[in-house]
Each structure stands twice: as structure tokens, then as C-alpha cells.
C-alpha positions in Angstrom: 0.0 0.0 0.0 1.4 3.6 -0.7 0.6 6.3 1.4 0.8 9.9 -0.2 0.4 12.6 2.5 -0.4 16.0 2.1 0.4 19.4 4.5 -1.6 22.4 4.3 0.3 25.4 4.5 -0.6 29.3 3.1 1.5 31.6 0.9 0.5 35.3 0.6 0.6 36.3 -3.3 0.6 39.2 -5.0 -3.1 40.1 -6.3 -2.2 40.5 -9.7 0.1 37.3 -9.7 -3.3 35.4 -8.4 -5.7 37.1 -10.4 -4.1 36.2 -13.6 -3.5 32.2 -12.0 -7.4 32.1 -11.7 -8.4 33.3 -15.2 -5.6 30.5 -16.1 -7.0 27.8 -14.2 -10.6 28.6 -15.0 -9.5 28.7 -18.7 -7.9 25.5 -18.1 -10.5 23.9 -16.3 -7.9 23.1 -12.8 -7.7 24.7 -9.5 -5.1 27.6 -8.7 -3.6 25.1 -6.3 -2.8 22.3 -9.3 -1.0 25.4 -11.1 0.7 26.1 -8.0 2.2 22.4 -7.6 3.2 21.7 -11.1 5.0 25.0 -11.3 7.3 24.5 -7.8 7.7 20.5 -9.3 8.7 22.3 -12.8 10.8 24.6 -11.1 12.3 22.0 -8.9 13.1 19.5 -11.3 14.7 22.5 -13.4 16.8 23.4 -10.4 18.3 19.9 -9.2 18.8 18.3 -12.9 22.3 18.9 -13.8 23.0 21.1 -16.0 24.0 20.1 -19.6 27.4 19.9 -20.6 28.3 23.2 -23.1 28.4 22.2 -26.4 30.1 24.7 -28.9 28.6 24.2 -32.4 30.5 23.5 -35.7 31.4 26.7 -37.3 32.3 26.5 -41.0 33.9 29.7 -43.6 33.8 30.5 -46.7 37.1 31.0 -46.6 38.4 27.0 -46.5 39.7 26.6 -44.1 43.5 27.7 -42.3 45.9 29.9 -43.4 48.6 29.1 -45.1 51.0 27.0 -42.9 48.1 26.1 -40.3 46.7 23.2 -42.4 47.3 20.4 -40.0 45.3 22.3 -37.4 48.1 21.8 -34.2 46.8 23.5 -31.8 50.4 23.8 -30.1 51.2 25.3 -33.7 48.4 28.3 -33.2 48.7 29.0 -29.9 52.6 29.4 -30.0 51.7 32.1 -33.4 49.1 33.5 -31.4 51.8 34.3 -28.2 55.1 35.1 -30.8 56.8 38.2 -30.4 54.4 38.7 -26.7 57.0 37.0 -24.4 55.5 34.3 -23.4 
């Protein structure tokens, strides 16, 4: 058997805020109080997921590619043309 359990609390909102959460929920055909709980479980879930890894997306020219001397694409090759004549 599962037991779900429920606790009554009250939170003050602004008039405005709970005006516009009644038209929505009598548009919808809920309760202000179903709105209320899927939007703290939306939030919640949003908030303890972790976030998803950055991802920097292929960027193409119309140029083709490197310059001149840069073909292979070493990175160690760039970043030591990037840092010439700077001192490091």
C-alpha cells in the first residue's frame, strides 16, 4: 500500500500574480492550487537536474579553411603564433 500525504500550508501572493493564476486555471479547467504544484515541481526539477554539458557548435567559412601554414590544425602550432613576439 502507498501512502501519499499531504500538508496544508498558506502563501501570501501578489493580487495580480493570483488574479491572472485564476483566469488561467478557470480557462484550463484546474484549480489555482494544481498550477501552484506543477509550477514549484517544474521549477524544482529545473533546479536539481544537472546542467547540460556546453556544447560549442560547428562553425564553418567560406574561406576554406586555415591559413597558409596552419593546415594540420596543431593546436600547439596556433597558440605558439598567437603568443610570438608577446613573451611568453
Amino acid at each position: 500500500m502507498i501512502w501519499v500525504t499531504h500538508m496544508k500550508t498558506t502563501i501570501d501572493i501578489a493580487d495580480p500574480l493570483l488574479d491572472r493564476a485564476r483566469r488561467l486555471a478557470s480557462a484550463e479547467h484546474t484549480t489555482v492550487r494544481r498550477l501552484v504544484e506543477d509550477a514549484l515541481a517544474q521549477m524544482l526539477a529545473q533546479r536539481e537536474a544537472p546542467p547540460k554539458p556546453f556544447r560549442l557548435k560547428a562553425f564553418k567559412t567560406r574561406g576554406g579553411g586555415f591559413q597558409p601554414g596552419f593546415e594540420d590544425g596543431s593546436w600547439e602550432k596556433i597558440r605558439d603564433e598567437i603568443y610570438r613576439g608577446r613573451g611568453a
